[in-house]
Structure formats: C-alpha cells, structure tokens
C-alpha positions as CSV (number, residue, x, y, z in Angstrom):
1,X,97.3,127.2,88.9
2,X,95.5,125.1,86.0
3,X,93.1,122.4,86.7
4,X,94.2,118.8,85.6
5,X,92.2,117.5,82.6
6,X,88.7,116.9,83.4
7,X,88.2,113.6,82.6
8,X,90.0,110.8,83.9
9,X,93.1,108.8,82.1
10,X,92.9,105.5,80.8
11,X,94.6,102.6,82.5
12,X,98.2,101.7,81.2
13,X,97.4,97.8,80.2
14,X,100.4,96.4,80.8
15,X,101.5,93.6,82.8
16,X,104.0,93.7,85.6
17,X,103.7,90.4,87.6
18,X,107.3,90.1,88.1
19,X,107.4,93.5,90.0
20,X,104.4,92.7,92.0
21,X,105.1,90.1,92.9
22,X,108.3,91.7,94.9
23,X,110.9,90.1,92.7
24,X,114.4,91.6,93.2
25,X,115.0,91.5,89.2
26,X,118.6,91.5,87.9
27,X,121.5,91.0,91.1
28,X,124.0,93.7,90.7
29,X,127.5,92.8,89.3
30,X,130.1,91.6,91.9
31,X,132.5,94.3,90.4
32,X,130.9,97.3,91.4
33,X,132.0,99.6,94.1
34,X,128.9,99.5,96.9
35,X,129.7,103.3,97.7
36,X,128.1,103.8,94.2
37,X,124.8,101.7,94.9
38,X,124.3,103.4,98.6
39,X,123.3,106.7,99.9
40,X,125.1,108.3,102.9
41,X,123.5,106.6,106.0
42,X,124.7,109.3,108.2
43,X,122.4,111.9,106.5
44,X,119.4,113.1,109.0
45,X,116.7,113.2,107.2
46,X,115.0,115.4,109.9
47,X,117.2,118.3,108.3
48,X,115.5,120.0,106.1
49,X,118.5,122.1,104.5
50,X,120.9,118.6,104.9
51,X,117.7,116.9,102.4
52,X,117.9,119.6,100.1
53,X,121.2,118.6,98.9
54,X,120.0,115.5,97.9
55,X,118.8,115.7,93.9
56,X,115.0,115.3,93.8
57,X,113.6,113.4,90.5
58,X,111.3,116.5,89.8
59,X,114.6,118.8,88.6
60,X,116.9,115.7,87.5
61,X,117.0,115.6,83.5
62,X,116.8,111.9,83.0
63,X,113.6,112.3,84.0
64,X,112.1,114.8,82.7
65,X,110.0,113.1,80.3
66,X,108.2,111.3,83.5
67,X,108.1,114.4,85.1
68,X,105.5,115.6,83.0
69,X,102.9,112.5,83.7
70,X,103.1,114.0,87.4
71,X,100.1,115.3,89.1
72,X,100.5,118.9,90.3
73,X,96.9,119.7,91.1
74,X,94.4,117.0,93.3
75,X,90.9,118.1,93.0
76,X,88.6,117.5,96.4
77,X,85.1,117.2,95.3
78,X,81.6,115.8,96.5
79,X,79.7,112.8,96.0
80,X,77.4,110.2,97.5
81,X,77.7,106.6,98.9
82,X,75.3,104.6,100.5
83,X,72.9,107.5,100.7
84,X,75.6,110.1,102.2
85,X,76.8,113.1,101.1
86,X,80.8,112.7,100.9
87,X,84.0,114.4,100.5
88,X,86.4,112.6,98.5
89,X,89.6,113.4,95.9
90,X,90.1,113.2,92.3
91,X,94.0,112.3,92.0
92,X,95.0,112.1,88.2
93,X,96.2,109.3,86.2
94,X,97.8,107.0,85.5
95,X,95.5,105.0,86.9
96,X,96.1,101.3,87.0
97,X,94.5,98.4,88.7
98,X,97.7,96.2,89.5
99,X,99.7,96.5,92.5
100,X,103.5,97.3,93.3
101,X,105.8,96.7,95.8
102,X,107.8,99.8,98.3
103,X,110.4,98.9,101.1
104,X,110.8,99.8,104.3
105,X,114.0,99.4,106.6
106,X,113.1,97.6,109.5
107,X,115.5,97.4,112.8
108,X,116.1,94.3,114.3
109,X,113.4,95.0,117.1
110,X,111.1,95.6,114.6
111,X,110.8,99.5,114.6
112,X,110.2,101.3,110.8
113,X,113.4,104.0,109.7
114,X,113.8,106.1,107.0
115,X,111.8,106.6,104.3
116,X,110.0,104.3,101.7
117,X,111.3,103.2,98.9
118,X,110.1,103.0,95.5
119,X,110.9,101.5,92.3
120,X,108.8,103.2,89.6
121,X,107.3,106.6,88.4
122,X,104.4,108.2,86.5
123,X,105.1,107.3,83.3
124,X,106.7,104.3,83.5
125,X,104.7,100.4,82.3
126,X,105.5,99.6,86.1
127,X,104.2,102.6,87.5
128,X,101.1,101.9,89.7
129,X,99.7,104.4,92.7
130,X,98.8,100.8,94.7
131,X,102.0,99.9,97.1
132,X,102.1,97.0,98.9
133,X,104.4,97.0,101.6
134,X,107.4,94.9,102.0
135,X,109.4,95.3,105.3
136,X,113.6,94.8,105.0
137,X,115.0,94.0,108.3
138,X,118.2,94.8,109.3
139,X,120.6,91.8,110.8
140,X,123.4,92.2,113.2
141,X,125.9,92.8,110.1
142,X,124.3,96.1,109.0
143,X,126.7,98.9,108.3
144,X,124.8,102.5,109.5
145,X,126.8,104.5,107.1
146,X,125.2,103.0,103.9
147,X,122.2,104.5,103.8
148,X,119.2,102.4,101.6
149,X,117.9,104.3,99.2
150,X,116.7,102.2,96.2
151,X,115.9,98.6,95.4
152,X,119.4,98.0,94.3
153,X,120.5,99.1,97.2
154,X,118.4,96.7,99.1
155,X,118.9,93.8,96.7
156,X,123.0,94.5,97.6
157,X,122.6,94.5,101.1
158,X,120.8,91.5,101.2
159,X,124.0,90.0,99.3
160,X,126.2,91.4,101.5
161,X,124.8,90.1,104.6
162,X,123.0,93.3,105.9
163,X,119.7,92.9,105.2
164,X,117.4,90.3,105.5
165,X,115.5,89.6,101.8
166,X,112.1,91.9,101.7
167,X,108.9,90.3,102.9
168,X,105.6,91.1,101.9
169,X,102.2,92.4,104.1
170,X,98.6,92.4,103.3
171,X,99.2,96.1,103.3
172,X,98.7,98.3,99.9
173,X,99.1,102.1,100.1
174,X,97.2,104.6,98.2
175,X,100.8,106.6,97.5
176,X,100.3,108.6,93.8
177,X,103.6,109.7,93.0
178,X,103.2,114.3,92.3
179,X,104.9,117.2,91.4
180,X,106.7,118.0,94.8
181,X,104.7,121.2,95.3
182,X,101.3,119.5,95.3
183,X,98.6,120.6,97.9
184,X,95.6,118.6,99.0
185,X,92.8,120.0,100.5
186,X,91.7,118.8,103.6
187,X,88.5,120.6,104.0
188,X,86.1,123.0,102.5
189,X,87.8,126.1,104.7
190,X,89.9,128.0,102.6
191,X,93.9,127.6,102.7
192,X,93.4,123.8,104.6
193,X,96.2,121.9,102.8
194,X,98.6,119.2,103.3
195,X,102.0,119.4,100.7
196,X,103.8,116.1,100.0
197,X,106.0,113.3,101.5
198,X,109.2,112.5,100.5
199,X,110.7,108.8,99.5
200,X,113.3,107.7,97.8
201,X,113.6,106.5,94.2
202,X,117.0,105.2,92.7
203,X,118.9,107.3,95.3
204,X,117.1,110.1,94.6
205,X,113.6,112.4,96.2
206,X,110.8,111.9,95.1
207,X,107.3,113.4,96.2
208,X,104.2,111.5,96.7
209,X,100.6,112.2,98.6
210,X,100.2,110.3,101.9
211,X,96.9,109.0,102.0
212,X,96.5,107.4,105.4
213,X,94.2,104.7,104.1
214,X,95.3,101.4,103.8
215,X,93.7,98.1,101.9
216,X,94.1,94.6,103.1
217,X,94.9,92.5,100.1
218,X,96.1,89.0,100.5
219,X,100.0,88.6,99.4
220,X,100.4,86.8,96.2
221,X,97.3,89.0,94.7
222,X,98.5,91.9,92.2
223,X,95.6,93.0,91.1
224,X,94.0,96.0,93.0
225,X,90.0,95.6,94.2
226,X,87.9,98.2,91.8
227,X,84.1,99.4,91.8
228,X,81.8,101.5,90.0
229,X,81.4,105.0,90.5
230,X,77.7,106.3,88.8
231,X,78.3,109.3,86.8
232,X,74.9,110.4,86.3
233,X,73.2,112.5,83.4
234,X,69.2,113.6,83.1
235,X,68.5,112.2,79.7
236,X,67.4,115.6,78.3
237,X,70.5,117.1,79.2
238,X,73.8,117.1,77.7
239,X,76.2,116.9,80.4
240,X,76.6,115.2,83.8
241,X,75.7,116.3,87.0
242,X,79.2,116.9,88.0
243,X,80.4,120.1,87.9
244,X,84.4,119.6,87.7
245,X,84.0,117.2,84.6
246,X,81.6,119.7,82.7
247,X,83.4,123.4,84.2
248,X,79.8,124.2,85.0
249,X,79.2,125.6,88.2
250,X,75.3,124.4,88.7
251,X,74.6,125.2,92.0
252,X,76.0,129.0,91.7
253,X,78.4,128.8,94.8
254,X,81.3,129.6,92.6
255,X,82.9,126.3,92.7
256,X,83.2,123.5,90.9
257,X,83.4,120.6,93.3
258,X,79.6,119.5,93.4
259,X,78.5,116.3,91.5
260,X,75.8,113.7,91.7
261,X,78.2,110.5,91.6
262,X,77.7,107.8,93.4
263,X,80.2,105.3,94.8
264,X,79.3,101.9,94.9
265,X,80.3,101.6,98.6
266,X,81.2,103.7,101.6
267,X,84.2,103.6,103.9
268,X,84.6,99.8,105.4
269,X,81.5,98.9,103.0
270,X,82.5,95.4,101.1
271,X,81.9,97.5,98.1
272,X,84.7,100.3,98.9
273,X,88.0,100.7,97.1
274,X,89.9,104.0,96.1
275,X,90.2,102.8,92.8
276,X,86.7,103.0,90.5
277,X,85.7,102.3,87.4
278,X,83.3,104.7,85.4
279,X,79.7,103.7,85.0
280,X,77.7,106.1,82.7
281,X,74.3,106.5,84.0
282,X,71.3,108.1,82.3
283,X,68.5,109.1,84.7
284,X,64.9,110.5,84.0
285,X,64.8,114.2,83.3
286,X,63.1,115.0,86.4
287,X,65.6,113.7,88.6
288,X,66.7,116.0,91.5
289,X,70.0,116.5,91.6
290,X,72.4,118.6,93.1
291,X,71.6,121.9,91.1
292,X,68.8,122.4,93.0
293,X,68.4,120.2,96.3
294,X,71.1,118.3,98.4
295,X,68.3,115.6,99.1
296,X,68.7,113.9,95.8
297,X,66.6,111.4,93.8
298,X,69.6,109.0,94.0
299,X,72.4,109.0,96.4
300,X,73.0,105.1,96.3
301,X,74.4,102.1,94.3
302,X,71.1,100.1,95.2
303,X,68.6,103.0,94.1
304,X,69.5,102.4,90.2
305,X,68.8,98.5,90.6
306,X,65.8,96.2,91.0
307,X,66.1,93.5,93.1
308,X,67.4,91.3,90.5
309,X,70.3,93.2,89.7
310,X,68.6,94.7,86.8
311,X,68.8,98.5,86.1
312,X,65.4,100.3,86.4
313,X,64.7,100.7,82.6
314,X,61.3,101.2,83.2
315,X,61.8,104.1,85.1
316,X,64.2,105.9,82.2
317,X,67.7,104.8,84.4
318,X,70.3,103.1,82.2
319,X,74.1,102.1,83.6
320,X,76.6,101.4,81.1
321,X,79.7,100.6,82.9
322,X,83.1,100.7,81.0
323,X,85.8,99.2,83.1
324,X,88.6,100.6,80.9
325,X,88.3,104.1,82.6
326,X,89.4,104.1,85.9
327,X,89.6,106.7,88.7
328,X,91.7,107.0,92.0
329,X,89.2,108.7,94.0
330,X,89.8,107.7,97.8
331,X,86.7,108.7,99.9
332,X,87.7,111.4,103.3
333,X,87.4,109.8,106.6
334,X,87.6,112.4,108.9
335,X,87.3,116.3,108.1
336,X,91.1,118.4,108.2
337,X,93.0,114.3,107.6
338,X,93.8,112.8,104.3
C-alpha cells in the first residue's frame, strides 16, 4: 500500500456557518413521495450480508470525484508532549478548523439507534472531520419502517410529525470520513488494526474512523480549538527530525514513525486539541534528538520559550508558526484503543 503524501494539506477556507450551526437548509417539496426520501427501517443493520446490499459512496459514480480526497492510509507515529514520549496518528487532509453537525436517532426514553448521520464528504466546501452531535428524538408518531438515513430524511420526519427537530450537544467527534478498507494501527505490535465504521450519507454507506475522543465545545461555537505542534530542525541540517515527513529512517529501526515534534499539550492539558497547526522550529545543531537518544534536548512546548513568551534566540531556537497548515493528529490514550 502507498504512503499518503508526506506533508499535510492545507485547510479548505471556506465558510459554512449555516451548516454548523445545524440548520436544516432547504424543506423538501410537499409533492414528493416519502418512500423516495427514506431508507427501509426494517433493515438490521447487525447483518452484515443484509448491509451489503445497500450502495456504499466509495463504488457509487456520482461520487467518484470525492472519492479520491479519501484517506486510505492513517500513519501512527511518535512524538512528545509535556516532556512524554507519545503515540499519536497522522490522518490526512482535508483539514479544516470549523465544525459540522451529525444526527443521531434517539428513542423516546432516550436510548441512541442506528447509525450516524452525515451530511458532507472529503471534498466537499462543507466537509469538516469535527462533528458535533445533534440528537433527533423519535415521538409517539414515528413510523419503524422508514428508516433515517440522511438529513432530508430527518428534516421530513420532523414535518411529518415523527421526529422531534435535531438538538445540539457540547459534543464534537474526531470522525475523518476514509476509504472503507482503511486500517489504523493500534499499537506498535505488528498486524494491531482497527478497519472502519459505517454511517450513512444521503441514504447511502459511508466509512469513517471512530476515534473515541470526544471535545467539549459550547453549542453556538463553529470553530474547532487548534494548537501548535513544533516541527523541529537542527539549523545545520536540511530536514526535520521527523522521519515520516523526510522518508528517512534516522534511528535505523526500519521504520519511519519516529520524530522529534512536540504538541503544545497532552491529553486533558488546556493546551490539547486533535487539530494542530504547524510551527517550524529551528533548534541549535547540537540538539539531541531522536536519531540518537530517546531522552531529548526538547520534549516540551515550555522548553523553546523564556518566561516571557519569547523564543530562546539566544540559544539558536527559532518558532515560526504558520496557522494555514493544519494537521489532525489525535494523541493515543490507551495502548490497543483508538
């Protein structure tokens, strides 16, 4: 399998505050016949053969241009924050920093069924990796054998009676959108991998990692909390300290998941977020670094500042930050989980 590109995409700037902000857009015309805007409700979705039958996104020609912008390949790599050493994933672009709303069915005593729902893909101005939950309860009118399967569907039941109208959590999801054969490591130990979850998308499958993670972001905010992550380069040297951005294998263990970045915060720390922004550092050339020691000149945010927020230019370290690159790099709680 090939490697995704090295270096991390650039942010689609474009604004989607009507979608964020869980808007139901456009109601759908009183003419048309609701057995074309549902899915079938008596589908199981615990039968693997019975969802099969179901068209997935991934093989459906109207969208196989957005196809391509899928991930198929989730690098799991190491780092630093706050002094330790961590595992953590690189999930390709497109990385954006605003966030988008998903659905779930709710049952009137408040239990979760069937799958999420989403609205947007890789590839599409809408398209962010950052779901905020809305929940979409079901009343006393609800009719089992329509099955909700996209927004229109949920924007018609609500018409009809059947659904109460979407409300929003604190809750955002780190849920990239892949290629439905995806694997994610879960460890260093060889053939440790988790595939993909399935949603639905305009009555459709689609495929999307499950990161277990979740952010607490007030409702009524779209845009998604971001740091710096230090990518960090000896100034006599022409590359960075990070082995999958260079294809260098620097420490001679035959792979290319070892790296000198630092995040600006560690799990819970104020300073955490999935979602980074790149900040360039240049550090003196006899920094020790991962090539040749695990106990590192730098291994935190604080260690390339004086006191006074002021980068140690005395000392040869110089930051550039450039918050137009961003990264969706979600630090690993616990070894064999996502």
């Amino acid at each position: 399998m090939s490697r995704m590109p090295r270096l991390p995409l650039l942010p689609l700037l474009l604004s989607v505050s009507g979608l964020a902000s869980g808007c139901l857009d456009a109601l759908v015309d009183d003419e048309l016949d609701p057995n074309s805007i549902f899915g079938d409700g008596m589908l199981s979705l615990d039968d693997p053969e019975a969802l099969a039958a179901v068209s997935h996104v991934d093989t459906a020609p109207d969208y196989a241009e957005r196809v391509q912008h899928f991930a198929t390949e989730i690098a799991y790599l190491r780092g630093y924050a706050n002094g330790r050493r961590v595992w953590y994933w690189n999930v390709p672009g497109p990385n954006v920093d605003f966030i988008v709303p998903m659905y779930k069915l709710v049952e009137q005593d408040g239990t979760e069924v069937g799958f999420w729902v989403f609205d947007a893909l890789p590839g599409d101005g809408g398209y962010s990796p950052w779901w905020r939950k809305f929940t979409v309860k079901k009343t006393a009118s609800f009719d089992e054998t329509r099955g909700i399967w996209s927004r229109e569907a949920i924007d018609l039941g609500v018409r009809m009676g059947m659904l109460e109208p979407p409300e929003a959590t604190e809750y955002v999801y780190n849920f990239p959108i892949v290629d439905r054969h995806t694997k994610v490591a879960r460890s260093p130990d060889a053939g440790d991998f988790v595939g993909t979850s399935t949603a639905w998308y305009r009555n459709q499958r689609v495929s999307f990692i499950k990161f277990t993670e979740k952010v607490m972001v007030p409702v009524g905010q779209t845009e998604f909390p971001k740091y710096p992550v230090y990518v960090l380069q000896r100034i006599n040297e022409a590359a960075p300290l990070y082995e999958y951005a260079t294809g260098v294998d620097v420490d001679g263990d035959g792979r290319l998941i070892n790296s000198n970045n630092i995040f600006a915060g560690d799990l819970d720390d104020e300073r955490y977020s999935p979602l980074w922004y790149l900040a360039e550092v240049r550090v003196p050339a006899g920094t020790v670094s991962v090539d040749t020691s695990t106990a590192v000149t730098f291994s935190r945010e604080s260690e390339l500042y004086e006191d006074a927020g002021r980068t140690l230019e005395a000392e040869g370290v110089d930051v550039k930050k450039n918050l137009e690159v961003l990264v969706n790099c979600p630090i690993q709680r616990e070894r064999g989980a996502l």
